[in-house]
FIFIVEX-895036 format. One record per residue: residue number from 1; x, y, z of N, C-alpha, C, O in turn. Coordinates in nm, 2 decimals, always signed. Layout:
N
ATOM    i      nx      ny      nz     cax     cay     caz      cx      cy      cz      ox      oy      oz
ATOM  NUM       X       Y       Z       X       Y       Z       X       Y       Z       X       Y       Z
...
% end
This chain:
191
ATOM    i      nx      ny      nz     cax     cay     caz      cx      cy      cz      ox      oy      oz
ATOM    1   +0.08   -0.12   +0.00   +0.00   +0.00   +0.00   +0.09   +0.13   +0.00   +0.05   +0.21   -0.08
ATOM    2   +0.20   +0.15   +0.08   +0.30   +0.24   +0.07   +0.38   +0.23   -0.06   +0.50   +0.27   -0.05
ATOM    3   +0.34   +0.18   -0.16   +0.44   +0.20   -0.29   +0.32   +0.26   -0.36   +0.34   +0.37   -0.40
ATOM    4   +0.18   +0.22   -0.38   +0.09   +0.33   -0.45   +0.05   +0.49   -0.37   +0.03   +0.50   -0.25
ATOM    5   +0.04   +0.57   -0.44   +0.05   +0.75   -0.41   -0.09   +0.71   -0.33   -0.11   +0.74   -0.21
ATOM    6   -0.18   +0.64   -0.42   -0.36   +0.67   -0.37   -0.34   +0.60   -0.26   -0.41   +0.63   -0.16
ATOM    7   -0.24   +0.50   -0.25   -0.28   +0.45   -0.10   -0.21   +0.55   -0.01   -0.29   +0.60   +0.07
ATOM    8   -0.12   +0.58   +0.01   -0.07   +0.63   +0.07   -0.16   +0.79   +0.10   -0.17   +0.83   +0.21
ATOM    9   -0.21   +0.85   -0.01   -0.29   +0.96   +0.04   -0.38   +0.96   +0.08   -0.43   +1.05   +0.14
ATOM   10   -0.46   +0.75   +0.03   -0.59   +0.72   +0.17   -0.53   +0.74   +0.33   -0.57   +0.83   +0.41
ATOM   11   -0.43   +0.65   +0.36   -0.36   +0.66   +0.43   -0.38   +0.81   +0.55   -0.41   +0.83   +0.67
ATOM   12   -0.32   +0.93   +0.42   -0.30   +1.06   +0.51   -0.45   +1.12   +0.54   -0.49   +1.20   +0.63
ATOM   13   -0.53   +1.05   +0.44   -0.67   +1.10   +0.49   -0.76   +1.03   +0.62   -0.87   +1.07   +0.66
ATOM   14   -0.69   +0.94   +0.66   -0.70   +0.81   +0.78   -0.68   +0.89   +0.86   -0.77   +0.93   +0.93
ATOM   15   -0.53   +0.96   +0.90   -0.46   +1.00   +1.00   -0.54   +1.15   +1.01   -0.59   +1.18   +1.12
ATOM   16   -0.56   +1.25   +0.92   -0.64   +1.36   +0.95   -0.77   +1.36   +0.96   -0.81   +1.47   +0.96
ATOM   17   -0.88   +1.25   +0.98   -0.96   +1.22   +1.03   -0.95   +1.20   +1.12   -1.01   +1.28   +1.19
ATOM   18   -0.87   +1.10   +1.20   -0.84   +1.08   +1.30   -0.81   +1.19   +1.43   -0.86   +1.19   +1.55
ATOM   19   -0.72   +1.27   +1.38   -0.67   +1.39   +1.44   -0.85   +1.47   +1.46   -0.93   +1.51   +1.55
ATOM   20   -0.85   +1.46   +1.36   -1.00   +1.55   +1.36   -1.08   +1.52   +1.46   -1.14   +1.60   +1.53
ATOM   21   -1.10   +1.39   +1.45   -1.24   +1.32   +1.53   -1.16   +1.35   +1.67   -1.23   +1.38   +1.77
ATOM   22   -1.07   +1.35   +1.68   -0.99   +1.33   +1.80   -1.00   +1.46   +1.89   -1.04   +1.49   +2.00
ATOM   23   -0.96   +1.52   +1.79   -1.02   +1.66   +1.87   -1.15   +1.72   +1.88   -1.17   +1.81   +1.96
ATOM   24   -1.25   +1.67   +1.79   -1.38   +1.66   +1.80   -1.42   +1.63   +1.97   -1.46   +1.71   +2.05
ATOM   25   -1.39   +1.51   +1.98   -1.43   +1.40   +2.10   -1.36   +1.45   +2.23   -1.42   +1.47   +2.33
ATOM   26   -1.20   +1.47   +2.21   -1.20   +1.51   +2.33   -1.16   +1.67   +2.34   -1.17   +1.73   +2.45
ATOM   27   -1.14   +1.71   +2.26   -1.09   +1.88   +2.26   -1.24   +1.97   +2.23   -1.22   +2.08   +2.17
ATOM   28   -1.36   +1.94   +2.27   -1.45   +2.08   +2.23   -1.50   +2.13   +2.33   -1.62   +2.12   +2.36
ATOM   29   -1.43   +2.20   +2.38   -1.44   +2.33   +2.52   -1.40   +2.48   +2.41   -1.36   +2.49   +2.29
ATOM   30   -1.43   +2.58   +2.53   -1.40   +2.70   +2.53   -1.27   +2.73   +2.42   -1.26   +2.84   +2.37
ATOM   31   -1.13   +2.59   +2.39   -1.06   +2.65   +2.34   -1.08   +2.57   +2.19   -0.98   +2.58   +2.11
ATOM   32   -1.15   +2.53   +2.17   -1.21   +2.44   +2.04   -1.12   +2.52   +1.93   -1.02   +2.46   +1.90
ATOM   33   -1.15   +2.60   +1.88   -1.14   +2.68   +1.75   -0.98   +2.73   +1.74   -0.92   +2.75   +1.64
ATOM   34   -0.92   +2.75   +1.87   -0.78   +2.79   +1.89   -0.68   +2.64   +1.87   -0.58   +2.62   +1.81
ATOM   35   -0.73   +2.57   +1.94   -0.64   +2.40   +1.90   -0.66   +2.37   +1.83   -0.59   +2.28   +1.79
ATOM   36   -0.77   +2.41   +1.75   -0.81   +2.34   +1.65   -0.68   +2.38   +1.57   -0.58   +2.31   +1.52
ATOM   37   -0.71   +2.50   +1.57   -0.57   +2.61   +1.45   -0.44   +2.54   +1.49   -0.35   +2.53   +1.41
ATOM   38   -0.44   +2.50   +1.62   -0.25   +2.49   +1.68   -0.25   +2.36   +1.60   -0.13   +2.33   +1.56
ATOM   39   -0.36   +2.27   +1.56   -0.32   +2.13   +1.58   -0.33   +2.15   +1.40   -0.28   +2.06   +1.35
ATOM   40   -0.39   +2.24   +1.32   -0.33   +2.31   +1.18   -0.27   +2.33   +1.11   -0.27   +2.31   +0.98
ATOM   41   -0.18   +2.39   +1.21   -0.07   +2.46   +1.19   +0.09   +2.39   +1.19   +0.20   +2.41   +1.13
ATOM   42   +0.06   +2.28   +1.32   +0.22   +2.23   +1.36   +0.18   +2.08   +1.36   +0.28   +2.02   +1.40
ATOM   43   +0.06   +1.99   +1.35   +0.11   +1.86   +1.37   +0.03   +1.80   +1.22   +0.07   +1.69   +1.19
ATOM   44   -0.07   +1.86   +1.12   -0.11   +1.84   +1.00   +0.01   +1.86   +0.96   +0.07   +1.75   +0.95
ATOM   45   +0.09   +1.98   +0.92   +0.17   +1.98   +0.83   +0.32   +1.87   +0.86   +0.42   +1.86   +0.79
ATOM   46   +0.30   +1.80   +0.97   +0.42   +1.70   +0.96   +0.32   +1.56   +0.94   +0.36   +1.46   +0.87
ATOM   47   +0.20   +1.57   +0.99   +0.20   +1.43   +0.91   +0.19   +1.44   +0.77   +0.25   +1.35   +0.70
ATOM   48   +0.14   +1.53   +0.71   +0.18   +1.52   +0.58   +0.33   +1.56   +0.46   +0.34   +1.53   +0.34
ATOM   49   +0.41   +1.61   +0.56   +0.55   +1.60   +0.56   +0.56   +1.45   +0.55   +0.57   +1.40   +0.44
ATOM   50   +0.55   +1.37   +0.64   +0.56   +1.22   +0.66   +0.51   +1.17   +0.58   +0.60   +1.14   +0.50
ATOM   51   +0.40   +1.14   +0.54   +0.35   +1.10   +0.38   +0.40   +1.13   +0.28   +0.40   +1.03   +0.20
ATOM   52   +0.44   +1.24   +0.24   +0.53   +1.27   +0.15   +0.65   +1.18   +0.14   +0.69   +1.11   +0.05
ATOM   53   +0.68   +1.21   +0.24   +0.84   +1.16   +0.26   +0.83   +0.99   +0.22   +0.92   +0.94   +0.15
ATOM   54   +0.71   +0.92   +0.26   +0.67   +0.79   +0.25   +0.68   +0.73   +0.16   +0.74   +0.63   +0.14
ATOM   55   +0.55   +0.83   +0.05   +0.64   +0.80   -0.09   +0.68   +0.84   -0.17   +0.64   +0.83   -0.28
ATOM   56   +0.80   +0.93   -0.10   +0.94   +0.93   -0.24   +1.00   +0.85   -0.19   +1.09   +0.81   -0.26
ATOM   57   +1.00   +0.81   -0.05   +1.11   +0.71   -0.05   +1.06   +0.60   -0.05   +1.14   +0.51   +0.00
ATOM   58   +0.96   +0.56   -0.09   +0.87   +0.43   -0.12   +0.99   +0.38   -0.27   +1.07   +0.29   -0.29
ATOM   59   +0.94   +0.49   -0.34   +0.98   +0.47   -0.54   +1.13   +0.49   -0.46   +1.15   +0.39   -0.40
ATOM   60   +1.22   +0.59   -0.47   +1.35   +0.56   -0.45   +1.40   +0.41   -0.41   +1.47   +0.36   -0.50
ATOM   61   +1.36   +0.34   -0.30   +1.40   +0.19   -0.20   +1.38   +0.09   -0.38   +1.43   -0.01   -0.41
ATOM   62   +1.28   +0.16   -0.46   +1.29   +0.04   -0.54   +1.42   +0.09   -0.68   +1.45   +0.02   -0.78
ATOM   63   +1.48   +0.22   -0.63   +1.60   +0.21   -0.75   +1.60   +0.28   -0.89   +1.69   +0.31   -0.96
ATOM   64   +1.44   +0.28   -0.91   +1.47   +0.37   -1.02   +1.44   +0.51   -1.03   +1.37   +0.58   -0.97
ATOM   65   +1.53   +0.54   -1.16   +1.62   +0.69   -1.10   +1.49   +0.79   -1.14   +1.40   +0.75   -1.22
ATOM   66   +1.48   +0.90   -1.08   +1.34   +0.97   -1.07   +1.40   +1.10   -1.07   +1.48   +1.13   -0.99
ATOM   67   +1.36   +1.20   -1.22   +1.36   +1.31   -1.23   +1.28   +1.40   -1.14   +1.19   +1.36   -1.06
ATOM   68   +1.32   +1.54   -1.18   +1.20   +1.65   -1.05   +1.07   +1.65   -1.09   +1.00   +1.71   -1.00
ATOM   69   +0.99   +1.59   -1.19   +0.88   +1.61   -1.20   +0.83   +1.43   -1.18   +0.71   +1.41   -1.20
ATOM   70   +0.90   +1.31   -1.15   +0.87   +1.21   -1.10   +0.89   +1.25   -0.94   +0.78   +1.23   -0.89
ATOM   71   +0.95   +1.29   -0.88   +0.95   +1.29   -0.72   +0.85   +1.41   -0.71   +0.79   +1.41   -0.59
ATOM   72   +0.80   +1.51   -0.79   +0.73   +1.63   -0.74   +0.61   +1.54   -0.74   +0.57   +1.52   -0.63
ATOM   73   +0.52   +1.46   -0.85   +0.44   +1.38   -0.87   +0.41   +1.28   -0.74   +0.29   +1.29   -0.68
ATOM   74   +0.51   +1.20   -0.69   +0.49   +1.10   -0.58   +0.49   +1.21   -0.43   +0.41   +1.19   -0.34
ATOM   75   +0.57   +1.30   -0.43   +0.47   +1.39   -0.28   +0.33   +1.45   -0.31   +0.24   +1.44   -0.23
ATOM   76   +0.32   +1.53   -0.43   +0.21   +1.60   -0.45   +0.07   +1.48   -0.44   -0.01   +1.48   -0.35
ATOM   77   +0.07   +1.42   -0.51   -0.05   +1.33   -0.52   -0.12   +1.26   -0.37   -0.24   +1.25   -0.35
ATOM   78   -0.03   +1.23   -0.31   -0.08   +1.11   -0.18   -0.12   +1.25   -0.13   -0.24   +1.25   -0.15
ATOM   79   -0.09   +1.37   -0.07   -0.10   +1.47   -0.02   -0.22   +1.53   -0.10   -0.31   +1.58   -0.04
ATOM   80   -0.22   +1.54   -0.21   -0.37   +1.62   -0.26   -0.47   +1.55   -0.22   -0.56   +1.59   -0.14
ATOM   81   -0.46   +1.38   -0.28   -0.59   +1.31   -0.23   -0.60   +1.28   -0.10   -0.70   +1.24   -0.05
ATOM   82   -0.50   +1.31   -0.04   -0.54   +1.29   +0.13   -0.63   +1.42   +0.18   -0.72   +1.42   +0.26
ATOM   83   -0.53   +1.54   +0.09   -0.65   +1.71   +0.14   -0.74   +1.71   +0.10   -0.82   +1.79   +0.15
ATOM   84   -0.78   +1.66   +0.01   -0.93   +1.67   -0.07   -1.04   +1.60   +0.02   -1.14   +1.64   +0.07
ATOM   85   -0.97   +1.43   +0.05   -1.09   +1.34   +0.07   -1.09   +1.40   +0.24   -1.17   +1.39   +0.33
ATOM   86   -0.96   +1.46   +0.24   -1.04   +1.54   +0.45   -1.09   +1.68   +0.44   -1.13   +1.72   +0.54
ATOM   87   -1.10   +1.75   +0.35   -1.15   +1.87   +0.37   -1.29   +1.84   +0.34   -1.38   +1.88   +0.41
ATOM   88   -1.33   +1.75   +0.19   -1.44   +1.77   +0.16   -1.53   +1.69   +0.35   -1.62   +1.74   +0.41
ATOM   89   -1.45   +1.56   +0.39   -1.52   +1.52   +0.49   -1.59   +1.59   +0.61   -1.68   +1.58   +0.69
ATOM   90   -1.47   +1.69   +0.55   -1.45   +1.77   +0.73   -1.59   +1.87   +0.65   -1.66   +1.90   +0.75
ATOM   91   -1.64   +1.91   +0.57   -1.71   +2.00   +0.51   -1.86   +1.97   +0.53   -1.95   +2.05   +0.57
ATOM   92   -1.88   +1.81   +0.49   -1.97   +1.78   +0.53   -2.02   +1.72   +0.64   -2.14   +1.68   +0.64
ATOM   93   -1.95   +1.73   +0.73   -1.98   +1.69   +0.87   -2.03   +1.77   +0.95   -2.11   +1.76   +1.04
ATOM   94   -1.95   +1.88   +0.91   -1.94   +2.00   +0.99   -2.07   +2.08   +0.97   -2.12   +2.14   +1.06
ATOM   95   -2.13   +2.07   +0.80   -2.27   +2.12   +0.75   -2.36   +2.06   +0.74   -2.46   +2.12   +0.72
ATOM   96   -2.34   +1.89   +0.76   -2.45   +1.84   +0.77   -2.49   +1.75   +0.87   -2.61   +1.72   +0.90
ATOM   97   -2.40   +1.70   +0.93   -2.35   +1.62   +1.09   -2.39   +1.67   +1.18   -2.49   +1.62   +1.25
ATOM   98   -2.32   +1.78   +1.21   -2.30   +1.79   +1.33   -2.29   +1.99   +1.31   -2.18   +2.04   +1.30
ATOM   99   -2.39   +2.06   +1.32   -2.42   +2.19   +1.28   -2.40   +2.27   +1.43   -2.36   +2.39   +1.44
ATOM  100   -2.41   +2.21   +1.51   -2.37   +2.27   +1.67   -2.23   +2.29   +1.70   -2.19   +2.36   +1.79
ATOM  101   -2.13   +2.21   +1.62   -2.00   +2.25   +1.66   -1.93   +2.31   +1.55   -1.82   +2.34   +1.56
ATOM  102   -2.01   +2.32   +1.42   -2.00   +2.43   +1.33   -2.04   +2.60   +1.38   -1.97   +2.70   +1.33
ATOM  103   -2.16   +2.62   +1.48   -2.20   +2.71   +1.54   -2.11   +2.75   +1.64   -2.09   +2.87   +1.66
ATOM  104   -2.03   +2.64   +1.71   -1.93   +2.68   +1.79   -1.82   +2.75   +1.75   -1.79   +2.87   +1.79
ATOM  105   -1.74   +2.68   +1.65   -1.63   +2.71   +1.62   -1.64   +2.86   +1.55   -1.55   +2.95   +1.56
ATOM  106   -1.75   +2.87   +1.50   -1.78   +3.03   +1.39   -1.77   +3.11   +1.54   -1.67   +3.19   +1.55
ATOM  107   -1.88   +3.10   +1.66   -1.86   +3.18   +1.78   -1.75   +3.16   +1.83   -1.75   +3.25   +1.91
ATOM  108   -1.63   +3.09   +1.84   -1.51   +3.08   +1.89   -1.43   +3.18   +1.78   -1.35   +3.27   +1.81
ATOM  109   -1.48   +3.15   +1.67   -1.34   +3.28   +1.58   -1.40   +3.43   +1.62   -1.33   +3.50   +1.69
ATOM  110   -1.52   +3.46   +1.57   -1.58   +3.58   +1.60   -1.55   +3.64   +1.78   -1.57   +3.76   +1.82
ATOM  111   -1.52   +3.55   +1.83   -1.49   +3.63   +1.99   -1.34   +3.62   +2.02   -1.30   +3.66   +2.13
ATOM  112   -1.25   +3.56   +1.93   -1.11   +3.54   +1.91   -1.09   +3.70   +1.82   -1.02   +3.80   +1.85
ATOM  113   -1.17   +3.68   +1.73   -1.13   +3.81   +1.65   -1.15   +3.96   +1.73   -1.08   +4.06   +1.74
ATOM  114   -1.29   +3.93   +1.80   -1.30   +4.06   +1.89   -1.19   +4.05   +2.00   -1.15   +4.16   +2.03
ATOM  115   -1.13   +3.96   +2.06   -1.01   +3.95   +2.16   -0.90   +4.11   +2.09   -0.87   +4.22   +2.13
ATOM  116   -0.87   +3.98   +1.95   -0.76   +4.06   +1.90   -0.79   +4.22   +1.90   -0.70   +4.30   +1.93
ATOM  117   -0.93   +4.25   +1.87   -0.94   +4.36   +1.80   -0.90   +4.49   +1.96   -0.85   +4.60   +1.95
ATOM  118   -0.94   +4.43   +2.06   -0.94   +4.47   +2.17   -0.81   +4.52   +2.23   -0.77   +4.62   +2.27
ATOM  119   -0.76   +4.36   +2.21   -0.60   +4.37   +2.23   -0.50   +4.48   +2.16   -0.42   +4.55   +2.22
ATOM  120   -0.54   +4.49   +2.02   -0.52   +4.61   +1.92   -0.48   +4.74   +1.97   -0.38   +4.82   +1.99
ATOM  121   -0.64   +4.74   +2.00   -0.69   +4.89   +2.08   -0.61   +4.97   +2.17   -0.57   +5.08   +2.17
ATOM  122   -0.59   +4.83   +2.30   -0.55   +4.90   +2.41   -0.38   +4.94   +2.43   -0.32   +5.02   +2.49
ATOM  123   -0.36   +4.82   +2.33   -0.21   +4.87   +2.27   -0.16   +5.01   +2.17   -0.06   +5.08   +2.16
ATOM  124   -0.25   +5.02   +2.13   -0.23   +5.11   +2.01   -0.29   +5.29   +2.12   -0.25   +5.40   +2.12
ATOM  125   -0.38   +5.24   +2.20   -0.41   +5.39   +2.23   -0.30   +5.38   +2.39   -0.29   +5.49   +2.45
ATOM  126   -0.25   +5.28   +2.44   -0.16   +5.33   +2.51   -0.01   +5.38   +2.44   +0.07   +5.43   +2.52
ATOM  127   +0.01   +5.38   +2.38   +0.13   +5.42   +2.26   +0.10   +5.56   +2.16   +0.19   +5.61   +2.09
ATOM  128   -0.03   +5.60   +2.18   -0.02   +5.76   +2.16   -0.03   +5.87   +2.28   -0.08   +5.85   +2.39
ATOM  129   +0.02   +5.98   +2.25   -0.01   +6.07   +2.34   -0.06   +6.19   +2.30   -0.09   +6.27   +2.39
ATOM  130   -0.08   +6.23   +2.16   -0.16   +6.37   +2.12   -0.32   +6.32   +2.09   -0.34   +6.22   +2.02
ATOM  131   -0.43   +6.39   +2.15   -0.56   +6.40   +2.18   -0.64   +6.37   +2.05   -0.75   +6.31   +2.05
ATOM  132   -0.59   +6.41   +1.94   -0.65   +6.38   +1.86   -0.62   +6.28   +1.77   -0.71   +6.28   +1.69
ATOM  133   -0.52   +6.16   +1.74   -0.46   +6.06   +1.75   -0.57   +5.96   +1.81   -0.64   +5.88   +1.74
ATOM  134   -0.57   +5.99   +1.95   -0.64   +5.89   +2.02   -0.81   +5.91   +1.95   -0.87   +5.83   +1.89
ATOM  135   -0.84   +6.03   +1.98   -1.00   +6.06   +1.94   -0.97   +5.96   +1.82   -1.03   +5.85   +1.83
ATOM  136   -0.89   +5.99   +1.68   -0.92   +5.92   +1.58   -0.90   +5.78   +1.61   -0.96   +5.71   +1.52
ATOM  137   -0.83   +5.70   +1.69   -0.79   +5.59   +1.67   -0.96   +5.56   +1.79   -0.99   +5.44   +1.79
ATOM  138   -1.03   +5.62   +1.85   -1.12   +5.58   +1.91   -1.25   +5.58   +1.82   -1.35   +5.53   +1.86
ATOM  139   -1.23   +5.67   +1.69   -1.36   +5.64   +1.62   -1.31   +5.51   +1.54   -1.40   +5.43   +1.52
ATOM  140   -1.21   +5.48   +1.49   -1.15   +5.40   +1.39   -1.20   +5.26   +1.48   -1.24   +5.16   +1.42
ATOM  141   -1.19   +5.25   +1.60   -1.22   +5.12   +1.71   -1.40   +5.13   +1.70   -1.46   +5.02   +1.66
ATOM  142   -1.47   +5.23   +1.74   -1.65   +5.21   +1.72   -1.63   +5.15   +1.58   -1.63   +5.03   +1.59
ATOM  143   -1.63   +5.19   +1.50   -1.67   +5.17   +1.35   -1.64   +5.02   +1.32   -1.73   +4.95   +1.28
ATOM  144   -1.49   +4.96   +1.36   -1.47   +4.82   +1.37   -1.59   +4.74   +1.44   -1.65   +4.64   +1.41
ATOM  145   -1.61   +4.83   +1.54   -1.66   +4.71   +1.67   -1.80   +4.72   +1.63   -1.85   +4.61   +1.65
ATOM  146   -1.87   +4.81   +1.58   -1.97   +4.77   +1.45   -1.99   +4.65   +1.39   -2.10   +4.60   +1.40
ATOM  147   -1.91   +4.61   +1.34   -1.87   +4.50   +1.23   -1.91   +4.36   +1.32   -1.94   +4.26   +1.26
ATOM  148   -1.92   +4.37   +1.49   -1.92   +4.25   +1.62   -2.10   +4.29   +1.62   -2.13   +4.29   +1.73
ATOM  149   -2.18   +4.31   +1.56   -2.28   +4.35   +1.61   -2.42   +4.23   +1.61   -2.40   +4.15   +1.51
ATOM  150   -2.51   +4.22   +1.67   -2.53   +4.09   +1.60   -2.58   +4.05   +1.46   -2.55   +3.95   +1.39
ATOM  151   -2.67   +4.16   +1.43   -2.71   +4.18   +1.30   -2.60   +4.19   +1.17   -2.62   +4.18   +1.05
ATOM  152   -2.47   +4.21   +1.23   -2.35   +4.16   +1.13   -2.33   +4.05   +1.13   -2.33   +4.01   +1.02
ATOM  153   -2.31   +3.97   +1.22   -2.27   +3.86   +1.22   -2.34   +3.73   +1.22   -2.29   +3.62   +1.25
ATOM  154   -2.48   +3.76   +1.20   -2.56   +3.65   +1.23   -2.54   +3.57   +1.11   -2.58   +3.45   +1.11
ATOM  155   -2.47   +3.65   +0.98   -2.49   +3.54   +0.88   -2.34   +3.48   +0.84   -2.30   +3.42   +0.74
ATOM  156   -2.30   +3.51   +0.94   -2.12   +3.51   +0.96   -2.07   +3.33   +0.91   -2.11   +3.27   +1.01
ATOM  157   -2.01   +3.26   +0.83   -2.04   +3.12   +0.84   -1.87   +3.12   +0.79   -1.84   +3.14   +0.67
ATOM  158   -1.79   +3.10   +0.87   -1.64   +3.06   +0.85   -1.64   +2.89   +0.76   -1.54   +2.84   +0.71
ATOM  159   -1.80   +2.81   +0.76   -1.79   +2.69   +0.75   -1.85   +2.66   +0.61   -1.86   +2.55   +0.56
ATOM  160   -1.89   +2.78   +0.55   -1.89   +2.73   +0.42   -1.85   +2.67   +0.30   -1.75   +2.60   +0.32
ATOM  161   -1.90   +2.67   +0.20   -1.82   +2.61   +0.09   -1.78   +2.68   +0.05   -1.66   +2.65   +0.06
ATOM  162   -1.79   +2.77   +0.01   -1.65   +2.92   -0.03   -1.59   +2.91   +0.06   -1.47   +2.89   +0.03
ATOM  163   -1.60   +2.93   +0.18   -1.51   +2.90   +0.29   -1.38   +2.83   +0.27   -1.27   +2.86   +0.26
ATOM  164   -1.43   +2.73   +0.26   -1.37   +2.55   +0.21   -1.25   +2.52   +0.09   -1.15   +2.45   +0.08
ATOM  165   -1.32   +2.59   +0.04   -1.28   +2.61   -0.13   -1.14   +2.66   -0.11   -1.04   +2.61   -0.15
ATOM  166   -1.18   +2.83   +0.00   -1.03   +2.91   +0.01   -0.96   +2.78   +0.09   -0.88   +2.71   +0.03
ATOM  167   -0.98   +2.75   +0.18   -0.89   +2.68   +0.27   -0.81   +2.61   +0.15   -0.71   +2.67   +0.11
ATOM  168   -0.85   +2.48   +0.11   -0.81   +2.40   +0.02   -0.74   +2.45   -0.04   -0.66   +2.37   -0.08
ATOM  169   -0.72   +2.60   -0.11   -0.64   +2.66   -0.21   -0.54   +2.69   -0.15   -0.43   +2.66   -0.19
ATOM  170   -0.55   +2.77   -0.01   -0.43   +2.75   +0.05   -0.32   +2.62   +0.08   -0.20   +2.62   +0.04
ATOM  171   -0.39   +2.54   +0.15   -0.38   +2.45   +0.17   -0.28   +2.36   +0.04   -0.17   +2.30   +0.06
ATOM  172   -0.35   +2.37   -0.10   -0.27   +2.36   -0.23   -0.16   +2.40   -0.25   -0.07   +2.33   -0.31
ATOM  173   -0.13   +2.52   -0.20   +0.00   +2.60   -0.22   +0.11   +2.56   -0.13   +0.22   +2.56   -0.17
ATOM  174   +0.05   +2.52   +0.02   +0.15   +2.45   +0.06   +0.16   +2.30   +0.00   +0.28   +2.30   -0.04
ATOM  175   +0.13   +2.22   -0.02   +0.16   +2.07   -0.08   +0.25   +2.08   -0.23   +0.31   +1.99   -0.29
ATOM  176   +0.20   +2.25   -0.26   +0.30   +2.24   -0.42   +0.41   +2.27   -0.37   +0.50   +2.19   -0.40
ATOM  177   +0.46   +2.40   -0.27   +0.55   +2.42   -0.20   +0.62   +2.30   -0.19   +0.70   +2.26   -0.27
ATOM  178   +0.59   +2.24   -0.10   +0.63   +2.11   +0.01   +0.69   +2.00   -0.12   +0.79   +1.94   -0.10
ATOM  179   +0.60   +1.99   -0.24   +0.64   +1.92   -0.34   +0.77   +1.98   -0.43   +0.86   +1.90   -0.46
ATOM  180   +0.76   +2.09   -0.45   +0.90   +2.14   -0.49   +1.04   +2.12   -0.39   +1.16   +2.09   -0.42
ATOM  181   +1.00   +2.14   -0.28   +1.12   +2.10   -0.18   +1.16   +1.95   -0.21   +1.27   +1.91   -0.26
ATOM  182   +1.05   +1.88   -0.18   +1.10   +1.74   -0.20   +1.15   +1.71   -0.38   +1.23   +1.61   -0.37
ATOM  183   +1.15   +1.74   -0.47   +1.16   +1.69   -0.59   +1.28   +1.78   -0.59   +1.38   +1.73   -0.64
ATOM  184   +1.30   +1.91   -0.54   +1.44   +1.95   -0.56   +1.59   +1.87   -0.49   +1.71   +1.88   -0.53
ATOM  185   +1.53   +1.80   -0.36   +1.60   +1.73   -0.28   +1.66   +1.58   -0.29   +1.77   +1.53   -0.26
ATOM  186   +1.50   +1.53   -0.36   +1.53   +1.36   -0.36   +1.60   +1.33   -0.53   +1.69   +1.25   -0.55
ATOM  187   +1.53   +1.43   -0.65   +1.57   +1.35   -0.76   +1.73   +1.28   -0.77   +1.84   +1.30   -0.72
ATOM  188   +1.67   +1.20   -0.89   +1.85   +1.14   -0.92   +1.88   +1.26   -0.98   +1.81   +1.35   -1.01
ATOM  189   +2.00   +1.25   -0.98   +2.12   +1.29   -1.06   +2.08   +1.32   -1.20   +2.05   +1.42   -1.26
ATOM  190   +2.10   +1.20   -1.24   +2.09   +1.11   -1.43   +1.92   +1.06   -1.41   +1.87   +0.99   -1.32
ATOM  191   +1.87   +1.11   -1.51   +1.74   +1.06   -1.54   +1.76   +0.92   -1.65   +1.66   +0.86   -1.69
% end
């Protein structure tokens, strides 16, 4: 199964479900939406580092010599179909599953974002001292804080499918990234 890309990126779609459910099940408190990001950010991108790595060195172990666009091919693929078949899952679970911790996590960003914007504030207006500075940086803060109101945000959905879409594109750009590293690193020599 580790010498085929599809198995290998069923494989990485195994392990980010897993992670997922995992934190589903036991991670959904108050800090849901922030671990979610930590667990994002620093432990998705090495298992999928790991997969990668799985198979180019799957094809290499068997010897034959692999140009940059054979090694870019064996990271990118297990890693696309592993992000596809978890985002779309995570998409539908999230919109059709289970809509209460879709509601969560949207109110976990929206009160994360008012944190920051807060945070901002009291930084930025303790760091001036002429009066009208502050006056402006205090209408510049109402007008934001507008934006928190509920009739703004009631239609607020971080979990959509446009939502989804952006992620995934991001998401793309790292695995093409990550795939140029590895095809610049592993190819042979002599094709």
């Amino acid at each position: 199964m580790v010498k085929n890309v599809y198995g290998i990126g069923f494989l990485l779609f195994i392990a980010t479900m897993l992670i997922f459910f995992a934190m589903y099940f036991f991670g959904m408190n108050v800090d849901y939406f922030s671990n979610s990001m930590l667990l994002n950010a620093f432990l998705l991108p090495a298992v999928y580092v790991a997969g990668a790595f799985l198979s180019v060195n799957a094809a290499k172990k068997e010897g034959v010599p692999m140009g940059f666009r054979a090694v870019f091919g064996r990271a990118f693929k297990p890693m696309f179909i592993g992000g596809l078949l978890s985002v779309v899952s995570m998409f539908l679970f999230l919109n059709f599953v289970d809509k209460d911790a879709k509601d969560l996590l949207n109110y976990q960003y929206i009160e994360r974002q008012k944190t920051e914007l807060n945070n901002e504030y009291e930084k930025a207006k303790s760091a001036l001292d002429k009066q009208e500075e502050k006056a402006e940086l205090e209408k510049k803060y109402q007008d934001r804080l507008k934006s928190f109101s509920p009739e703004m945000i009631k239609d607020k959905d971080m979990f959509s499918f446009r939502q989804f879409t952006y992620y995934f594109g991001a998401i793309m750009v790292f695995y093409v990234i990550l795939s140029v590293f590895f095809a610049s690193f592993f190819r042979s020599r002599i094709e």
